[in-house]
C-alpha positions as CSV (number, residue, x, y, z in Angstrom):
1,X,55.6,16.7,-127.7
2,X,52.7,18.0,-129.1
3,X,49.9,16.2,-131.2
4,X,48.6,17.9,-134.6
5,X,45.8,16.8,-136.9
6,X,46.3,16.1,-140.8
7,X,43.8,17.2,-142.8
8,X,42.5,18.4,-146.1
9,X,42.6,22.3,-146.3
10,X,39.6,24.5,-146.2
11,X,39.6,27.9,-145.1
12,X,39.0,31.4,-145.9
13,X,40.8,33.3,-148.2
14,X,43.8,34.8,-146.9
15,X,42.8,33.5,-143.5
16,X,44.8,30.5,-143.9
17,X,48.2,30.3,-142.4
18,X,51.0,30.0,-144.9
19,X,52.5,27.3,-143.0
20,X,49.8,25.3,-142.6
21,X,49.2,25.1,-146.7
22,X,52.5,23.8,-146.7
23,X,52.7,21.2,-143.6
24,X,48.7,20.6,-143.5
25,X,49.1,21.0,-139.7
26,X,47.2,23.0,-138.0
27,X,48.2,24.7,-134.3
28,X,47.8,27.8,-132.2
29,X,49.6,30.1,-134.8
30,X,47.3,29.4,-137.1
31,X,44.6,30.5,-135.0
32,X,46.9,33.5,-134.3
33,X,47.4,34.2,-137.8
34,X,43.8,34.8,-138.7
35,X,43.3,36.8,-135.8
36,X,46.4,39.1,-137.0
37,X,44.5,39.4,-140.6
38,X,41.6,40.3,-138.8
39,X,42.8,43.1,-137.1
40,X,44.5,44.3,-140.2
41,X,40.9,44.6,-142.3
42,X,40.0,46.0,-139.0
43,X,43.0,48.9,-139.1
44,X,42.6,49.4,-143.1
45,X,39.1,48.5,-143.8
46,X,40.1,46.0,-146.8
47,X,39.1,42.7,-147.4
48,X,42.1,39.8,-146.5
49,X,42.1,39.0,-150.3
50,X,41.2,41.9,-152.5
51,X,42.2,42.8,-156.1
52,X,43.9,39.3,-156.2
53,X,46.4,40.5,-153.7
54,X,46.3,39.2,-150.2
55,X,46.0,41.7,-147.2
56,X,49.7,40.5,-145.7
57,X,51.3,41.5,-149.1
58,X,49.4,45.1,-149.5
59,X,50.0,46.0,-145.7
60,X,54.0,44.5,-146.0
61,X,55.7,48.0,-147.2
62,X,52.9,50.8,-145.7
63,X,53.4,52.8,-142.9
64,X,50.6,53.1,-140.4
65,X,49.9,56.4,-141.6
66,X,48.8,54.9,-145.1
67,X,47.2,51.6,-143.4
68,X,44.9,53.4,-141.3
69,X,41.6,53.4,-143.1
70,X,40.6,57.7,-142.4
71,X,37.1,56.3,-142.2
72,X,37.7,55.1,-139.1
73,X,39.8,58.0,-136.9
74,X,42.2,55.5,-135.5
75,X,44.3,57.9,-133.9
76,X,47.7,57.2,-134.7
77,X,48.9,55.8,-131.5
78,X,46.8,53.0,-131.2
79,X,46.7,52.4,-135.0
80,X,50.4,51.6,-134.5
81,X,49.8,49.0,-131.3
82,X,47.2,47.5,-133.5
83,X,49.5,47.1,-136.4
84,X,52.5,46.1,-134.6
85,X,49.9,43.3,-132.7
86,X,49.0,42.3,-136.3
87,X,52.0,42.3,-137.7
88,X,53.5,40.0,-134.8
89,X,50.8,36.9,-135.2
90,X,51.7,36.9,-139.5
């Protein structure tokens, strides 16, 4: 088995794995969590808690077409690797 370290919660907002609020244990997916909100303020240009809404919640209807941030000219192809990368470490 694995070993895991208990111990009192600090984090960025909307970084922090869901999971790990609960449990208090921290491990790879939680690394791989913030990583996938990263690359989602990274595809839509938004903070990963803005407007008292976390990113995970305004990116969990959208289509890539609405969650590219137009700023940025993702073209649509790779906006949709990046989101489907994102979407698999949340």
């Amino acid at each position: 088995g694995g070993t895991h370290v208990t111990t009192l919660l600090a984090g960025t907002g909307g970084f922090l794995d869901p999971n790990c609020s609960i449990t208090g244990h921290f491990d790879a997916s939680s690394d791989g969590y913030a990583f996938g909100v990263m690359l989602l303020m990274l595809l839509t240009g938004r903070r990963a808690f803005e407007g008292g809404e976390t990113l995970i919640d305004f990116c969990s209807d959208l289509g890539v077409d609405v969650l590219a941030d137009a700023r940025c000219g993702w073209p649509l192809s790779v906006a949709a690797e990046v989101l489907a990368v994102a979407q698999g470490l949340v």
